[in-house]
Backbone of each chain as nested JSON, in Angstrom:
{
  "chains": [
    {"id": "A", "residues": [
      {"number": 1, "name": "UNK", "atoms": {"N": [-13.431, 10.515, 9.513], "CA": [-12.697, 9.28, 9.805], "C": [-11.892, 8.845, 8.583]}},
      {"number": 2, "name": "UNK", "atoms": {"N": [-10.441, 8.505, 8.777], "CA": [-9.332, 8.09, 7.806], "C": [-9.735, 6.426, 7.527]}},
      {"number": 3, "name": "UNK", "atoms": {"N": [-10.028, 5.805, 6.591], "CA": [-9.677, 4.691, 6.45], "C": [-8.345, 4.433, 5.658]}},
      {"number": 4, "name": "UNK", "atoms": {"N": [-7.568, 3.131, 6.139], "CA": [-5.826, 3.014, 5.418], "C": [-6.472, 1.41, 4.902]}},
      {"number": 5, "name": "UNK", "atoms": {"N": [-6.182, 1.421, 4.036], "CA": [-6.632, -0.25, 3.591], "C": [-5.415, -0.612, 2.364]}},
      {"number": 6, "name": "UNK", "atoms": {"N": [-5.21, -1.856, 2.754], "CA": [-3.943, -2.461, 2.344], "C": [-4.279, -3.472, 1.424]}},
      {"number": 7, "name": "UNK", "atoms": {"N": [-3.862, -3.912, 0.171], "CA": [-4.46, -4.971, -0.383], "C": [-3.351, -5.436, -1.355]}},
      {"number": 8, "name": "UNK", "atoms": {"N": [-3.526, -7.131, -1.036], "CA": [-2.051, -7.669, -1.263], "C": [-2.697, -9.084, -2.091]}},
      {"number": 9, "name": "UNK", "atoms": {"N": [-1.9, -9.564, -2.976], "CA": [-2.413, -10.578, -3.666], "C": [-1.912, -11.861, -2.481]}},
      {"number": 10, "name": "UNK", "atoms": {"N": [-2.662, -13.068, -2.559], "CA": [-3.189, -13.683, -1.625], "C": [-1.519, -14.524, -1.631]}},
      {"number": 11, "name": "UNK", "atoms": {"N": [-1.214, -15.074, -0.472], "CA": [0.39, -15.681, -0.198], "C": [0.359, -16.839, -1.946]}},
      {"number": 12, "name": "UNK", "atoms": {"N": [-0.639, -17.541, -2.087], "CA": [-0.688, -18.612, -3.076], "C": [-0.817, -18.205, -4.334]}},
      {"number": 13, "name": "UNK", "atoms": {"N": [-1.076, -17.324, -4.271], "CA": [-0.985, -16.681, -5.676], "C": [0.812, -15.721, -6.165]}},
      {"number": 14, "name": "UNK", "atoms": {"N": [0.996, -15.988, -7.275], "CA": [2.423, -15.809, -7.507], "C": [2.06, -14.255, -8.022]}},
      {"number": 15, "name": "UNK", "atoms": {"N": [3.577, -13.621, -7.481], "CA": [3.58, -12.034, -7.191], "C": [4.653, -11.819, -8.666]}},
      {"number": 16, "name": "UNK", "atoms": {"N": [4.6, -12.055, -9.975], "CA": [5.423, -10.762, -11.129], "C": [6.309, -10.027, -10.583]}},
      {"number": 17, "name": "UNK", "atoms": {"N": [5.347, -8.816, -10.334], "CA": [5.653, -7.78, -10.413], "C": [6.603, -7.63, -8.904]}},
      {"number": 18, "name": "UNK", "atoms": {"N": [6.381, -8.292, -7.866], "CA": [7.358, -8.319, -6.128], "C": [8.669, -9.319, -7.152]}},
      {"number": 19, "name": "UNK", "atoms": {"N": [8.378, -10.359, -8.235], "CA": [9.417, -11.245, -8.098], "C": [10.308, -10.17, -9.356]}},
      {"number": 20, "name": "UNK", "atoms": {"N": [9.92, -9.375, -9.929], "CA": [11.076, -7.966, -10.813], "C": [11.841, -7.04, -9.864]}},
      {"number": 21, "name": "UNK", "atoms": {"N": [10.562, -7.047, -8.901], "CA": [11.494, -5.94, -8.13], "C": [12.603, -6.284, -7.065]}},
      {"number": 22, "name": "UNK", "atoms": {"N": [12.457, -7.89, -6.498], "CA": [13.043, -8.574, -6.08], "C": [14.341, -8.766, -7.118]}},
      {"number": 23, "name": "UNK", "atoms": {"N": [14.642, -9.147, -8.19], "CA": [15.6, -9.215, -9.184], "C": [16.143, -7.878, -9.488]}},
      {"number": 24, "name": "UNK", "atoms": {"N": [15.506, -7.05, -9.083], "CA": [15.982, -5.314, -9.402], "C": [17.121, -4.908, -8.328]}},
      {"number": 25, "name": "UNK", "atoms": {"N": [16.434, -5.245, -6.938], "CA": [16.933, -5.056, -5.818], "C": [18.012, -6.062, -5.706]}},
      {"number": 26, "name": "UNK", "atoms": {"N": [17.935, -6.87, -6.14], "CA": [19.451, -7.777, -6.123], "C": [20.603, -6.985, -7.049]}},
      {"number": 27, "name": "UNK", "atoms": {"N": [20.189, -6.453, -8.286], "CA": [20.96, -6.453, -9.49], "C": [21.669, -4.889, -9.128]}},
      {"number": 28, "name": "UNK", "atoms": {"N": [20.783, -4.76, -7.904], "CA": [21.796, -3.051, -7.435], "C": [22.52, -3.502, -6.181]}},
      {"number": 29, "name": "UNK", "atoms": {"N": [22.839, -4.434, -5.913], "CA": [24.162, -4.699, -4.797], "C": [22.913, -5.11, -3.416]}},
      {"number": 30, "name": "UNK", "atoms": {"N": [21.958, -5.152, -3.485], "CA": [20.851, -5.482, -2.217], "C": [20.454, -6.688, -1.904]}},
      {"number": 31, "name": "UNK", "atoms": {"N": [21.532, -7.534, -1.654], "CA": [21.455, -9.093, -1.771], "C": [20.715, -9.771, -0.922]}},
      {"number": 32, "name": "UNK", "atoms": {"N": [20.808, -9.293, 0.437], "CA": [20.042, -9.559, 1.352], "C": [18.425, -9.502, 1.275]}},
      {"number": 33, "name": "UNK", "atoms": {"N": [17.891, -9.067, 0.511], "CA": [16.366, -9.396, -0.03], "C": [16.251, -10.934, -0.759]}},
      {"number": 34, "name": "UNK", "atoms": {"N": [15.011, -11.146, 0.148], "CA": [14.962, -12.814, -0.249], "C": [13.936, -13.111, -1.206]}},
      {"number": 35, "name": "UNK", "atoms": {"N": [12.256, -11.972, -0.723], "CA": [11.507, -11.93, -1.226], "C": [10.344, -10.28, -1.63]}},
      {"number": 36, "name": "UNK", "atoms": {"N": [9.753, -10.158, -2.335], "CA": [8.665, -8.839, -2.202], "C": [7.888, -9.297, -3.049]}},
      {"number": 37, "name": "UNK", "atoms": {"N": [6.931, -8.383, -2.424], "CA": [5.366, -8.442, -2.632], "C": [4.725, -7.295, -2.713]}},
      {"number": 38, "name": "UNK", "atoms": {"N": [4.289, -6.928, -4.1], "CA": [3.563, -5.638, -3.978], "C": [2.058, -5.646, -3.914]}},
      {"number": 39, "name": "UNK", "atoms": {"N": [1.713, -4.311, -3.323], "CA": [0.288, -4.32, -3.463], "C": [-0.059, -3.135, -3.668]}},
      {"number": 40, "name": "UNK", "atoms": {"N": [-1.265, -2.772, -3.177], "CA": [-1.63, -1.511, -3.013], "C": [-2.622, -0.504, -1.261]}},
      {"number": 41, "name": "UNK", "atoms": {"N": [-2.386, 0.371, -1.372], "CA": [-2.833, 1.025, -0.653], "C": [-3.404, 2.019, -0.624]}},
      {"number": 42, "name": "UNK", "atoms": {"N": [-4.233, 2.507, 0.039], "CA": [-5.593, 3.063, -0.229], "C": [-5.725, 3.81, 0.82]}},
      {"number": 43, "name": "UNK", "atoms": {"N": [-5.997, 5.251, 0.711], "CA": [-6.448, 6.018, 1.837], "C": [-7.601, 6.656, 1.659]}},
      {"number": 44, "name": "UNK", "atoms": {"N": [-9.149, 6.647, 2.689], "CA": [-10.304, 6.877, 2.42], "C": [-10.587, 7.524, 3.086]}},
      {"number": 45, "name": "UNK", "atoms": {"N": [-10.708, 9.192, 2.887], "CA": [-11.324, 10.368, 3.994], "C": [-12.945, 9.934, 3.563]}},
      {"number": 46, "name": "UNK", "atoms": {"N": [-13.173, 9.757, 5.192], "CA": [-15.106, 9.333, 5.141], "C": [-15.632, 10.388, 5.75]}},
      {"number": 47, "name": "UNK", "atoms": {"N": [-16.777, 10.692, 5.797], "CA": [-17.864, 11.385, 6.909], "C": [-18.278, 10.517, 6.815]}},
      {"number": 48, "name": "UNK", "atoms": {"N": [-17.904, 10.161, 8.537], "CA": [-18.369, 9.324, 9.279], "C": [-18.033, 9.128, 10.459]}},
      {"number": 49, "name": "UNK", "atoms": {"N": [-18.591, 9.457, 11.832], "CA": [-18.528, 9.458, 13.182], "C": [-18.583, 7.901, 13.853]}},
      {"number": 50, "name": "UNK", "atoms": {"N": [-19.056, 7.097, 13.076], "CA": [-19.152, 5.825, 14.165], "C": [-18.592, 4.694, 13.434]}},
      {"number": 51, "name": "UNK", "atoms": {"N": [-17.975, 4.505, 14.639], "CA": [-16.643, 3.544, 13.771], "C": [-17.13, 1.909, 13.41]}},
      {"number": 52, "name": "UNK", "atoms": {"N": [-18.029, 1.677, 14.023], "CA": [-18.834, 0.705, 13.582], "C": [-19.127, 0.647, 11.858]}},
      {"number": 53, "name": "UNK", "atoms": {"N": [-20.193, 1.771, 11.49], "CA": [-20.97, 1.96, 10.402], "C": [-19.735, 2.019, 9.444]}},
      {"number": 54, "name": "UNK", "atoms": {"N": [-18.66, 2.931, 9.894], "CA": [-17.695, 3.283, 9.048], "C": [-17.157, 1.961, 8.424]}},
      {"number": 55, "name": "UNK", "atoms": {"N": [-16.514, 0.838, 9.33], "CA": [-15.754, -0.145, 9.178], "C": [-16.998, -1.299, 8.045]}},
      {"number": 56, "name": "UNK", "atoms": {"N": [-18.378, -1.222, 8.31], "CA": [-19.183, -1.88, 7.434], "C": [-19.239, -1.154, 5.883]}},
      {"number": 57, "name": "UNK", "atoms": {"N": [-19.082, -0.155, 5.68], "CA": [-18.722, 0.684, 4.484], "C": [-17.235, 0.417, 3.788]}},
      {"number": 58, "name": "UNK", "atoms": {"N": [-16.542, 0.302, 4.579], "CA": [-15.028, 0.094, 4.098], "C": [-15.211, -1.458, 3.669]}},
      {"number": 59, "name": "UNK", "atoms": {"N": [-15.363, -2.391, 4.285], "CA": [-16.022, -3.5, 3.834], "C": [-16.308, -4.038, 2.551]}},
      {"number": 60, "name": "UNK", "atoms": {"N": [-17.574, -3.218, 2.313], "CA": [-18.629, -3.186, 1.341], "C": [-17.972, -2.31, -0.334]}},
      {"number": 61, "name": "UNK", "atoms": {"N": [-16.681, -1.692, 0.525], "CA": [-16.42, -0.868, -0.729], "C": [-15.179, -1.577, -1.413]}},
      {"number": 62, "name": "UNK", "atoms": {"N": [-14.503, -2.228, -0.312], "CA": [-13.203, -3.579, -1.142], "C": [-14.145, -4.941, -1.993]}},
      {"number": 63, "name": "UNK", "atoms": {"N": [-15.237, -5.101, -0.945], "CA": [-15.55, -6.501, -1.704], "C": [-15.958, -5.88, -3.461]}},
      {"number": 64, "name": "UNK", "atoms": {"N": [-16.655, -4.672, -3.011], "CA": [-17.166, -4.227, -4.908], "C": [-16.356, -3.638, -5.745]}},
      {"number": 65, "name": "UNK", "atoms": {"N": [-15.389, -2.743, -5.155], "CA": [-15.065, -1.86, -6.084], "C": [-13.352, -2.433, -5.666]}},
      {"number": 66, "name": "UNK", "atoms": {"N": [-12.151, -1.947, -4.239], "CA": [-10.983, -2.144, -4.186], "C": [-10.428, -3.049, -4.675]}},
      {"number": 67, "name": "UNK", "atoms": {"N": [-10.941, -3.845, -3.981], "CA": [-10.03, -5.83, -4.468], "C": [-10.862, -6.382, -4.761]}},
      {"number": 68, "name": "UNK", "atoms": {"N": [-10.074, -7.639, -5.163], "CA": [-10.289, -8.76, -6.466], "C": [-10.332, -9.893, -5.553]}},
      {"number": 69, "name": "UNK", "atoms": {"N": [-11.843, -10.209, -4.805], "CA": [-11.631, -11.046, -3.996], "C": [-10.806, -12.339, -4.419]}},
      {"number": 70, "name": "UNK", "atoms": {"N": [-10.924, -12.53, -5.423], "CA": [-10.522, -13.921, -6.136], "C": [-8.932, -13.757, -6.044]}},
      {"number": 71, "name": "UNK", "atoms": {"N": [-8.225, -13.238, -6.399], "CA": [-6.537, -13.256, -6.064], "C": [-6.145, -12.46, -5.044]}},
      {"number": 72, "name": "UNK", "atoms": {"N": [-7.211, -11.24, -4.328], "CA": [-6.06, -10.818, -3.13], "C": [-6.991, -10.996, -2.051]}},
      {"number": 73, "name": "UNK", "atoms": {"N": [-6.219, -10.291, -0.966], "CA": [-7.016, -9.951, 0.408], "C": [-6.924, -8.601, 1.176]}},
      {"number": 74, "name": "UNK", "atoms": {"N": [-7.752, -8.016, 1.59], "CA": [-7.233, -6.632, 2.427], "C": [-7.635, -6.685, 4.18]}},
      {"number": 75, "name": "UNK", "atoms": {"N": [-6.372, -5.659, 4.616], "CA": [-7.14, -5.712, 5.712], "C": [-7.148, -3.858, 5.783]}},
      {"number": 76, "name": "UNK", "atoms": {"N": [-7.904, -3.986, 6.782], "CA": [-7.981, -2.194, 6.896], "C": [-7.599, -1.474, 8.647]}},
      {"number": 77, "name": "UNK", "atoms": {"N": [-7.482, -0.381, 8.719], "CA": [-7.65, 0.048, 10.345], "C": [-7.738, 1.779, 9.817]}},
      {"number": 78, "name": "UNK", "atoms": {"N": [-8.656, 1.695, 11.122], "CA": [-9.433, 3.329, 10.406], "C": [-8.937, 4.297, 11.566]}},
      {"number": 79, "name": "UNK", "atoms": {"N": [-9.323, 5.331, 11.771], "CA": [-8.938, 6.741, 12.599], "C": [-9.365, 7.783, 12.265]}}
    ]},
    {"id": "B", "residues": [
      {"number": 1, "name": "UNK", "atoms": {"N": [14.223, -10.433, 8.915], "CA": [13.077, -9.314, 8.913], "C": [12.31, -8.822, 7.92]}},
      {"number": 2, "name": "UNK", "atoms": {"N": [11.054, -8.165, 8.27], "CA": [10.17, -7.728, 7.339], "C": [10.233, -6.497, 7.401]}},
      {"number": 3, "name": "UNK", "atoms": {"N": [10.216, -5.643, 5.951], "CA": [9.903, -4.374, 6.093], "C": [8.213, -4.245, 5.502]}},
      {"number": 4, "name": "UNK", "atoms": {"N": [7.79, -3.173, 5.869], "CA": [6.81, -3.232, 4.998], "C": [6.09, -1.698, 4.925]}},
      {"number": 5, "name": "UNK", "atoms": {"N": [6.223, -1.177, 3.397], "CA": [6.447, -0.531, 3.051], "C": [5.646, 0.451, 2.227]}},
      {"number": 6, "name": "UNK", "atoms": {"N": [4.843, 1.894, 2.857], "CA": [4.16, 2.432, 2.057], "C": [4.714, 3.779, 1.255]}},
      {"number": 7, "name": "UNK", "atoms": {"N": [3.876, 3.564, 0.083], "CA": [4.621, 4.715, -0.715], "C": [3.287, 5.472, -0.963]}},
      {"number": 8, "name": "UNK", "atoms": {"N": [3.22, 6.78, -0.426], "CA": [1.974, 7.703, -1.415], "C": [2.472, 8.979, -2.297]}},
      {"number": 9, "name": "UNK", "atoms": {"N": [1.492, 9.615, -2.883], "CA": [2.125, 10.739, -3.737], "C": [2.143, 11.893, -2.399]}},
      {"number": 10, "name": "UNK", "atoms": {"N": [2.499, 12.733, -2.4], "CA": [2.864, 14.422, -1.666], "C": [1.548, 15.012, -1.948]}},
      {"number": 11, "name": "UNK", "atoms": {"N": [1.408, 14.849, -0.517], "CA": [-0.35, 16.085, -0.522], "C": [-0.577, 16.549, -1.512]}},
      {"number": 12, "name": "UNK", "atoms": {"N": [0.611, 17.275, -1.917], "CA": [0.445, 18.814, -2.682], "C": [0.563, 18.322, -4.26]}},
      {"number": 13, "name": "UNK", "atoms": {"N": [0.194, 16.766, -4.529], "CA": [0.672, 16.101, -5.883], "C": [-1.054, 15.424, -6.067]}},
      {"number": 14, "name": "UNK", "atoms": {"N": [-1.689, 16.521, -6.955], "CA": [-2.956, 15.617, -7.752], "C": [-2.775, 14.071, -7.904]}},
      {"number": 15, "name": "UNK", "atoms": {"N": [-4.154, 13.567, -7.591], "CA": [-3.739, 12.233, -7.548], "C": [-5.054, 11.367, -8.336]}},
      {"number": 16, "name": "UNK", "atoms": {"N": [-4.784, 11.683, -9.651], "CA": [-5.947, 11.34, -10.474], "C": [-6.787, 9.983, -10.76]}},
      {"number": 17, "name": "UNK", "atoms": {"N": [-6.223, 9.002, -10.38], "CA": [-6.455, 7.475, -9.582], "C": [-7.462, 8.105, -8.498]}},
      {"number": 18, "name": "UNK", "atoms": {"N": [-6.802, 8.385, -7.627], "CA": [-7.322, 8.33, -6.287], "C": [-8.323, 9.349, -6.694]}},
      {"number": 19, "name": "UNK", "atoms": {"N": [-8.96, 10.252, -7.728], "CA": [-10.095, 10.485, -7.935], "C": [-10.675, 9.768, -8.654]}},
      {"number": 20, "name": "UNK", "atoms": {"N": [-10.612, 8.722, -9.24], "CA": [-11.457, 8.443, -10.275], "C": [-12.134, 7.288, -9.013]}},
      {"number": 21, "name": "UNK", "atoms": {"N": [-11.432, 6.813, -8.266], "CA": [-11.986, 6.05, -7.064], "C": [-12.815, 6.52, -6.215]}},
      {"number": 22, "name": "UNK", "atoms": {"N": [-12.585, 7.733, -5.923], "CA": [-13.625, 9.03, -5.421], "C": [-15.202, 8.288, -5.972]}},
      {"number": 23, "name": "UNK", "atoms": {"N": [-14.842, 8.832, -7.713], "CA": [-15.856, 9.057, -8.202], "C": [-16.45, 7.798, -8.136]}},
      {"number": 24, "name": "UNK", "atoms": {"N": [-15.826, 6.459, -8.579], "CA": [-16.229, 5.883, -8.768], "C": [-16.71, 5.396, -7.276]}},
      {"number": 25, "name": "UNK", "atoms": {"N": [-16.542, 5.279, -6.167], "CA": [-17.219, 4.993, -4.885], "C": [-18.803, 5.526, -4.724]}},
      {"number": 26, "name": "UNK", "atoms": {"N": [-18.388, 6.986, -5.055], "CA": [-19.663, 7.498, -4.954], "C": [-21.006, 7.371, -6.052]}},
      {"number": 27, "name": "UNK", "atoms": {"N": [-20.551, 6.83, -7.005], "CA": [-21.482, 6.426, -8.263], "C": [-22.136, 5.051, -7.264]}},
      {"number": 28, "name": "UNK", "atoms": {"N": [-21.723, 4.314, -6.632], "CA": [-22.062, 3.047, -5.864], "C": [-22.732, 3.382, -4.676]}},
      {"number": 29, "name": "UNK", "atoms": {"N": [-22.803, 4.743, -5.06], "CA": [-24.008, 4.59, -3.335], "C": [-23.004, 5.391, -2.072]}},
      {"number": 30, "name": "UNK", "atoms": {"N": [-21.648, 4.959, -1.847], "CA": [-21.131, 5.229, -0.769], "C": [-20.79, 6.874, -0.455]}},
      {"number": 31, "name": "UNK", "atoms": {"N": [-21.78, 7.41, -0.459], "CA": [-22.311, 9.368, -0.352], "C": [-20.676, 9.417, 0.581]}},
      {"number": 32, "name": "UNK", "atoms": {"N": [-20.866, 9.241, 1.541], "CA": [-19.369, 9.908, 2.508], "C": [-18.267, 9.859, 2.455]}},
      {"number": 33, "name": "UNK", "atoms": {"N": [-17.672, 9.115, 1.008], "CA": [-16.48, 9.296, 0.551], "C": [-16.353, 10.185, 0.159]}},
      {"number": 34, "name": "UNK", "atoms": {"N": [-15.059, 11.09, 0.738], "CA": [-14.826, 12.477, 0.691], "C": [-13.856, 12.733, -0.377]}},
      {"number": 35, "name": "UNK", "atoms": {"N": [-12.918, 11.728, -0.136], "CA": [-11.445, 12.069, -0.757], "C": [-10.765, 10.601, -0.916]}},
      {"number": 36, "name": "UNK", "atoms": {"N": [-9.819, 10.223, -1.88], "CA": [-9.44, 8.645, -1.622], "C": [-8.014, 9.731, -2.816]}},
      {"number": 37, "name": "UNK", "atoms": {"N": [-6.807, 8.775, -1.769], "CA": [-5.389, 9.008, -2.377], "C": [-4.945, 7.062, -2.436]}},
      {"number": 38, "name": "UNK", "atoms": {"N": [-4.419, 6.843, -3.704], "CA": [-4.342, 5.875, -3.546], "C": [-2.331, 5.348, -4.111]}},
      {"number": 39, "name": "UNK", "atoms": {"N": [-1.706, 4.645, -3.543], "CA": [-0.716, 4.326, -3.187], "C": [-0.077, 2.913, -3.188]}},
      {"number": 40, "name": "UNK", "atoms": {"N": [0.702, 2.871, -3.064], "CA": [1.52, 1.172, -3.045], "C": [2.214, 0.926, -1.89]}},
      {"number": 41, "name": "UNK", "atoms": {"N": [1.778, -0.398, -1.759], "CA": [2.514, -1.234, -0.074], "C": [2.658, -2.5, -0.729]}},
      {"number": 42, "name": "UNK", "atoms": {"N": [4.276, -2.295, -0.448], "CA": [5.39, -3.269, -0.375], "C": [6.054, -4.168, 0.74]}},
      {"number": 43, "name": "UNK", "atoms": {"N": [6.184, -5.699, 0.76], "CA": [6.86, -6.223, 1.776], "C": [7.746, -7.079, 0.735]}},
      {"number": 44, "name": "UNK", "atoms": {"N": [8.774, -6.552, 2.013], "CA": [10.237, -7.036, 1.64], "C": [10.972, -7.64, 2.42]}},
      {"number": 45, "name": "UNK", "atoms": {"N": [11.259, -9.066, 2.468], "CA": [11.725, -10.207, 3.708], "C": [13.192, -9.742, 2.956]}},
      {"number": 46, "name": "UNK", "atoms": {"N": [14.214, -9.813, 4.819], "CA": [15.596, -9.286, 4.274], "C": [15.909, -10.183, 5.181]}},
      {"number": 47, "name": "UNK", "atoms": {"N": [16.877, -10.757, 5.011], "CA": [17.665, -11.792, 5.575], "C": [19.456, -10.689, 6.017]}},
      {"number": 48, "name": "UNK", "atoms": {"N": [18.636, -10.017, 6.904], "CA": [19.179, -8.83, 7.864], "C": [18.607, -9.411, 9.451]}},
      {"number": 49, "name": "UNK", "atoms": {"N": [19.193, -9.337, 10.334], "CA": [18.942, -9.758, 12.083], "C": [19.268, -7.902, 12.064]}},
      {"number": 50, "name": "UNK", "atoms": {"N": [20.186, -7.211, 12.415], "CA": [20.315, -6.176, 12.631], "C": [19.397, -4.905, 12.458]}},
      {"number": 51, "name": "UNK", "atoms": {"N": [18.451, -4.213, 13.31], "CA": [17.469, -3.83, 13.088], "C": [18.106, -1.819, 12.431]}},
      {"number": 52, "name": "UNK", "atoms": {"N": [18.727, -1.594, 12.883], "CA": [19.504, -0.695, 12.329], "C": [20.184, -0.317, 10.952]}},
      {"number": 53, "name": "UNK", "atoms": {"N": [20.821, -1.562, 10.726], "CA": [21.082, -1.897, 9.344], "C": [20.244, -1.991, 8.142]}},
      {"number": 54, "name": "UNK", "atoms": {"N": [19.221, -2.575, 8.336], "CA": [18.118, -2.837, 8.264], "C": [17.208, -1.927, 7.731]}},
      {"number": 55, "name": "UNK", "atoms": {"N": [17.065, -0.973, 8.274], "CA": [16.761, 0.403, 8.222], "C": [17.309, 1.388, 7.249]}},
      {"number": 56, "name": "UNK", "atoms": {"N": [19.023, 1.34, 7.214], "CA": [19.347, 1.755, 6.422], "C": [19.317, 1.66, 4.964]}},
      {"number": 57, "name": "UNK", "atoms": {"N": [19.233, 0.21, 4.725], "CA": [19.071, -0.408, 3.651], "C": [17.535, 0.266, 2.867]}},
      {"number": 58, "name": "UNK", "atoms": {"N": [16.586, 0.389, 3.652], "CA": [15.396, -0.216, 3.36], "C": [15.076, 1.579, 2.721]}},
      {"number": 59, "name": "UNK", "atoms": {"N": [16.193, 2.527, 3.758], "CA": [15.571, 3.95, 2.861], "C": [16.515, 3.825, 1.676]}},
      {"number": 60, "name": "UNK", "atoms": {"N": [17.962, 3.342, 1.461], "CA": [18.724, 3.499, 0.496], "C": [17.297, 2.286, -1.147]}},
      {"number": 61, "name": "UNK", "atoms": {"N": [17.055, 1.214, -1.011], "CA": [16.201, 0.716, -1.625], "C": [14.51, 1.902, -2.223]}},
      {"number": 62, "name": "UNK", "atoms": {"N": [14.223, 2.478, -0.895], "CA": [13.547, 3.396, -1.243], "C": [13.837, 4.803, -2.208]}},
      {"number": 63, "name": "UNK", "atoms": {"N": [15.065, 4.913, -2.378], "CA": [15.563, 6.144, -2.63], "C": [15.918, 5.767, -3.741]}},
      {"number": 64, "name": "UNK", "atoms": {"N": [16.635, 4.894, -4.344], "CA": [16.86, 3.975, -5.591], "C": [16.509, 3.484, -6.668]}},
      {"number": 65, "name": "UNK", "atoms": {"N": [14.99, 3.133, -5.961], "CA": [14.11, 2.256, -6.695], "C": [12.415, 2.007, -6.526]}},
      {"number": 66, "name": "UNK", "atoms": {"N": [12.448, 1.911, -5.182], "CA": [10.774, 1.924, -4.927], "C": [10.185, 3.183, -5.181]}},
      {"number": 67, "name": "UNK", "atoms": {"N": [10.921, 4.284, -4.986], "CA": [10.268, 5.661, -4.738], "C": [10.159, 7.158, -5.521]}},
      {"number": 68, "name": "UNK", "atoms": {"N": [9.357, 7.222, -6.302], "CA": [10.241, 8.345, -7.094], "C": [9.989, 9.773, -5.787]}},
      {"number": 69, "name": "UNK", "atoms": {"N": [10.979, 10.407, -5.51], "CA": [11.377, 11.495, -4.715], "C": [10.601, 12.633, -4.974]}},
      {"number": 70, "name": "UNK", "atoms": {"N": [10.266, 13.117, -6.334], "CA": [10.428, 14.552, -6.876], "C": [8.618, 14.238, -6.429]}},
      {"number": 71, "name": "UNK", "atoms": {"N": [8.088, 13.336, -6.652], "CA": [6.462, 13.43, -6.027], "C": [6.088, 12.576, -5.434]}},
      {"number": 72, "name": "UNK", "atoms": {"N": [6.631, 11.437, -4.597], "CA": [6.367, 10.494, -3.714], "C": [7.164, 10.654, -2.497]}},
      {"number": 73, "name": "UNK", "atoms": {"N": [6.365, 10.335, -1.384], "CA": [7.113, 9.955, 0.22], "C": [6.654, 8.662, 0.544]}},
      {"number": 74, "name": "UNK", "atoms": {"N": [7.426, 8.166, 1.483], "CA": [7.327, 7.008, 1.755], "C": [7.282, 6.751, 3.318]}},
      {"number": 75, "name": "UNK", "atoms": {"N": [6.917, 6.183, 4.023], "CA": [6.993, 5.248, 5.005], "C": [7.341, 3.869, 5.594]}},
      {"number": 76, "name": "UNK", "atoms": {"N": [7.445, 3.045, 6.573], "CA": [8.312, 1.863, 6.674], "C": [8.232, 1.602, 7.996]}},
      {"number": 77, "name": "UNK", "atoms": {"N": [7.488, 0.325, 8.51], "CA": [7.645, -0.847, 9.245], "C": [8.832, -1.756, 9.745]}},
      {"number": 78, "name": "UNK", "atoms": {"N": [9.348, -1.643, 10.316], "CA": [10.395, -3.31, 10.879], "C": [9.483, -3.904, 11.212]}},
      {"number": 79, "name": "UNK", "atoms": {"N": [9.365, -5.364, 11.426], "CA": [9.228, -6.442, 12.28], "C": [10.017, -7.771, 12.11]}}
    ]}
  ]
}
């Protein structure tokens, strides 16, 4: 089972590094960008058959190790 | 509109992050992590209506700037 997990610093928290690339993307003729937001993404080959157990593992592995509960949030969808 | 935007490295491109996450998952207990490639997701509000246009923009931005080519591919969302 694939887990894809997405993890983005939280809307209230101010984005640097989206507000450079936002100024980047302007400064090359791309005016029409208003805003960006970077994050990260994560792809997790599991052994694991039940998508239940799987999705409590994916879980368990953002709150400790992926994200920073304190400034971002993730969501995930597995396959 | 929103794009939103993943970038990973090319199968065939070691991805030494995405092992040390390996390792480090499995030092925590989580045995069935097999493999972890890890990557960046971007959203980018474009003050574009034209969903076509839109599109175009968003690989020319990719090709430019978000993406280095020679070992990254990318993917991409409208909504």
């Amino acid at each position: 089972m694939k887990a894809k997990i997405y993890i983005t610093l939280k809307r209230t928290v101010l984005d640097p590094q989206g507000k450079a690339v936002t100024n980047a993307l302007n400064s090359l003729g791309f005016n029409k960008v208003l805003d960006t937001r970077v994050g990260r993404y994560i792809e997790i080959e599991l052994k694991e058959k039940n998508k239940q157990a799987a999705e409590k593992k994916v879980h368990q592995m953002c709150d400790q190790l992926l994200s920073n509960p304190v400034i971002e949030e993730y969501r995930f969808d597995l396959d």
